[in-house]
N, C-alpha and C positions, 0 to 999 in steps of 0.2 A: 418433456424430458425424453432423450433417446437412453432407452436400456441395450447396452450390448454381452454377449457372452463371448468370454475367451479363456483360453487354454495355456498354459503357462507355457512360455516362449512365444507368445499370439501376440500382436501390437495391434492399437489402434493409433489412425494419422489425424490428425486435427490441421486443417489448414485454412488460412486468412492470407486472403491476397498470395501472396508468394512465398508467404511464411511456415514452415511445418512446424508442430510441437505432436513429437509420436510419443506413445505413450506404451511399455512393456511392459506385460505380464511377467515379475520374473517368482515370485514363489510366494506359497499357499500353505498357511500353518495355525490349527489350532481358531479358523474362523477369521484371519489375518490375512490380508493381501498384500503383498510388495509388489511397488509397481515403478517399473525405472523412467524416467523421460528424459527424451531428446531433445533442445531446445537452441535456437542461439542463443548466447550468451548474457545479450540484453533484454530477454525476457524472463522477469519474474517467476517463479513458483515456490507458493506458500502452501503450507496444513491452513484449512481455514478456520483455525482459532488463530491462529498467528496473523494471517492477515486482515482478521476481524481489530484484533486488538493493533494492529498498524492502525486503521483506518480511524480510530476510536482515540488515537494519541494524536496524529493528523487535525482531526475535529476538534480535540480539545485547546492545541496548540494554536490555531487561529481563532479560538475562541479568548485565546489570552491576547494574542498579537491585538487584536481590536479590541481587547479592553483597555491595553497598553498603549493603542492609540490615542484613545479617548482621552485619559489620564496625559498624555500629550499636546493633546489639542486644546485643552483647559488649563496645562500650563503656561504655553507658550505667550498668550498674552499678559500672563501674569510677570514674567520674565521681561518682556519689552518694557511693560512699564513701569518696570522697576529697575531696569538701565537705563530708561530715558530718565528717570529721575536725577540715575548716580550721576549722567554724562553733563544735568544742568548746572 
């Protein structure tokens, strides 16, 4: 983990590839930090209880999709042939 100190109006640059996400000190209250960021547009940023709880509805949702296949996949023969029945 990199610990840095800054001073309010002081930024720090986070850069990936050619991408910047700067990040501003802008005010200090009561043990509270506000911190502004710069980012394009199509990158994300969450509080990490919110994007904990994204990731945790993600998980759970493909845990339903594939039960939902299952449930699918166990019908579908049951469907065949029981229109090849009605089709005789």
């Amino acid at each position: 983990m990199l610990i840095l100190s800054r001073k309010i109006g002081e930024s720090i640059v986070i850069q990936v590839g050619n991408r910047k996400i700067k990040l501003i000190m802008v005010e200090q209250d009561n043990g509270s930090i506000k911190i502004g960021f710069e980012a394009p547009k199509d990158i994300k940023i969450y509080r990490e209880e919110v994007y904990e709880e994204i990731v945790k509805q993600n998980k759970a949702s493909l845990e339903s999709d594939v039960n939902g296949l299952g449930k699918i996949k166990t019908s579908i023969p049951k469907l065949v042939k029981k229109d090849k029945k009605q089709n005789t």
